[in-house]
C-alpha positions in Angstrom: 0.0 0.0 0.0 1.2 3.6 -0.9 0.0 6.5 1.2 1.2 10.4 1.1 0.7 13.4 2.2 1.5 16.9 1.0 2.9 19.9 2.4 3.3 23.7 0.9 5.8 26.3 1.2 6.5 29.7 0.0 10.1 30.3 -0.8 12.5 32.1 -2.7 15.6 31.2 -5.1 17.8 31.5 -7.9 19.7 29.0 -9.9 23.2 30.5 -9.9 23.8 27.5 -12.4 21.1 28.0 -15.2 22.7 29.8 -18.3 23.5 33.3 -18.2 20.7 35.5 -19.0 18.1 32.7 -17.9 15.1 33.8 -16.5 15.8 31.1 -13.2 19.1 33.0 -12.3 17.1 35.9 -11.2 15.6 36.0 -7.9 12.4 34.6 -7.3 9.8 32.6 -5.7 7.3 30.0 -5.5 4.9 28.1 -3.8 6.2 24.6 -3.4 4.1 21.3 -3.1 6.1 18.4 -1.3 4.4 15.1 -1.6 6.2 12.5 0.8 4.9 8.7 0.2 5.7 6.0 2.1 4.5 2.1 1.6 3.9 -0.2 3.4 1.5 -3.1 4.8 -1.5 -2.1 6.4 -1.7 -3.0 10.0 -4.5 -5.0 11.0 -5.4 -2.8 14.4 -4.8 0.5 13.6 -6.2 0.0 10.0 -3.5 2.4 8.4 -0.1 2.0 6.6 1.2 4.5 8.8 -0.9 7.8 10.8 -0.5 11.1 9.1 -0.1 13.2 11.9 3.2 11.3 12.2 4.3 11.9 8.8 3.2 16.0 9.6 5.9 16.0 12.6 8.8 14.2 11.0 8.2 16.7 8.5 8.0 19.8 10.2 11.3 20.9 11.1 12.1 20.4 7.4 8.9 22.7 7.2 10.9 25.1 9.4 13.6 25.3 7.7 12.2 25.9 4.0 9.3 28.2 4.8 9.2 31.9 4.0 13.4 31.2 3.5 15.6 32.4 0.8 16.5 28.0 0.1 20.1 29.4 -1.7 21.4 30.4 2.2 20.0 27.0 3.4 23.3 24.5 3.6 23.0 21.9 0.8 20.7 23.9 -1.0 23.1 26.1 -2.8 21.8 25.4 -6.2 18.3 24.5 -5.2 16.4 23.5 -8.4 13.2 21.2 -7.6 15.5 18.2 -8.1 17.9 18.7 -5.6 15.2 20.4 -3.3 13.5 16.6 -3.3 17.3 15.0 -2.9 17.6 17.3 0.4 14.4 16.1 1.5 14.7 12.5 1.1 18.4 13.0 3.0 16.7 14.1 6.0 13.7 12.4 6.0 14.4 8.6 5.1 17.2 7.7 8.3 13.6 8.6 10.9 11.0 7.2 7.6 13.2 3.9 6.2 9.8 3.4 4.8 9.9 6.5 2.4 9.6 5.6 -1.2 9.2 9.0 -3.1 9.6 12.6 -2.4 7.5 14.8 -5.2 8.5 18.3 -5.3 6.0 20.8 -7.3 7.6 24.4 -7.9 4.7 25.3 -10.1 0.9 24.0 -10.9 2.7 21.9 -14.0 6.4 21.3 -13.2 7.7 19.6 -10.4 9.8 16.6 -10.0 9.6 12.7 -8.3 12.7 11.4 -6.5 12.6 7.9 -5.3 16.3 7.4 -3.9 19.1 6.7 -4.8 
């Protein structure tokens, strides 16, 4: 069974690495979809794969730390395209979720990228 659950941010950026004159190396912002989805077997008391209120607090000091931020000061971030924003995520999250199995990363309402380890 696959379950997820989303979280948004507002952040800001620029992609010192894009090519000169591109509209990406100028500052700018978004608001950011993370989808984080875990499998797993559903347990036959609680009924659930795993609850979401536990997936909202292994995700909130992530939360902290991308929220309202400028992600280009934040360490590991440095170029932070919507690829390496869902690399990040998957760094921190999967050693306290080994049951992680994506991390989806939406930077727009129609681009956004899936990373499912490495």
């Amino acid at each position: 069974m696959l379950i997820y659950k989303e979280f948004r941010f507002e952040a800001a950026h620029l992609l010192p690495n894009a090519p000169e004159g591109h509209k990406c190396r100028r500052l700018h912002g978004h608001s950011f979809v993370v989808g984080i989805h875990v499998a797993g077997s559903v347990d036959d008391q609680a009924g659930w794969v795993m609850d979401f209120g536990d997936m909202t607090d292994l995700f909130a000091p992530l939360y902290e730390r991308l929220d309202h931020r400028y992600l280009n000061e934040i360490e590991g971030l440095e170029n932070p395209t919507s690829e390496n924003i869902s690399i990040w995520i998957w760094r921190k999250l999967k050693p306290q979720l080994a049951a992680l199995v994506k991390v989806e990363v939406k930077e727009t309402c129609t681009s956004g990228c899936v990373y499912e380890g490495d």
